[in-house]
C-alpha positions, 0 to 999 in steps of 0.5 A: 571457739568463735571469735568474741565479734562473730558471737555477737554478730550472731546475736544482732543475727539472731534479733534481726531476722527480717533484715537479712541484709544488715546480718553480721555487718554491724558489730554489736555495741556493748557500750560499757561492757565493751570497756570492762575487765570484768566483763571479758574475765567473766566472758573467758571464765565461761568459755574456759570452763565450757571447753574444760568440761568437755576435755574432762567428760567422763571424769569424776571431777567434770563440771566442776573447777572446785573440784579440780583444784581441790584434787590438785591442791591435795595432791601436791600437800596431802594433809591439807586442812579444808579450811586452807583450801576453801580460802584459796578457791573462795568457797564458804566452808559449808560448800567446801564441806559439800563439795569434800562429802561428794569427792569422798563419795567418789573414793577420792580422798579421805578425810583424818584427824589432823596429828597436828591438833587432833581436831581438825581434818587432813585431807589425803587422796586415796590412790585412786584420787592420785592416779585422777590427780596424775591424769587431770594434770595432764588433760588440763595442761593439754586444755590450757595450751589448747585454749590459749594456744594464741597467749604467748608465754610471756602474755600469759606469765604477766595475765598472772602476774596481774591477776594474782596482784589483784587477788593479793590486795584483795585478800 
């Protein structure tokens, strides 16, 4: 991936096509973008899920973090309700209902009547679900070491240790 600077150096490139000579000499000024945390978040959000994308091409879950993290959650607590996930990953309940009818579809989960209260659903995977759980852990560990190879782990343990303060006061 290309420095954040190239990228818009390419850009300035791109716009000044008759001035060859001032190409990639002058940075591009973002102004109050060049200042925003949400601005860079956004920035890595996409690159991230570009780069995951690509590392899970072929896959079930490919183009597609809800559908990971759902995998994910439901792998680690079978009998999950959909409602708890949807929470976590912030989507509506109508698009978490979506997004669970496809991964159905696709034979990897089903949905039961909870024992609980007879009412609501208890998301389970099915073993072709777990065996995509299993090597989805795997390539997106290898994705994330890969994408951040330069975050130590001390950087990255406070990244989401702030991260997740946010998240937190915003809840």
């Amino acid at each position: 991936m290309k420095p954040i600077n190239d990228i818009f150096r390419a850009g300035i490139m791109a716009n000044q096509e008759n001035q060859p000579e001032q190409l990639g000499a002058v940075p591009l000024d973002l102004g109050v973008l060049g200042q925003l945390l949400s601005f860079y978040i956004r920035t890595i959000n996409i690159a991230v899920s570009r780069d995951l994308d690509n590392k899970l091409a072929g896959l079930e879950v490919a183009k597609g973090t809800g559908k990971i993290s759902t995998l994910l959650i439901v792998a680690r607590c079978p009998g999950i309700r959909p409602s708890v996930i949807a929470d976590v990953i912030m989507r509506d309940r109508s698009a978490m209902g979506r997004l669970l009818t496809q991964m159905e579809g696709q034979g990897l989960l089903q949905r039961q009547i909870s024992l609980d209260d007879g009412r609501s659903q208890a998301l389970y995977l099915t073993p072709y679900g777990k065996m995509l759980a299993e090597n989805v852990t795997r390539l997106v560990a290898e994705q994330e070491d890969d994408f951040f190879h330069s975050v130590s782990a001390d950087e990255k343990n406070v990244i989401i240790t702030v991260f997740k303060r946010i998240l937190d006061k915003k809840a």
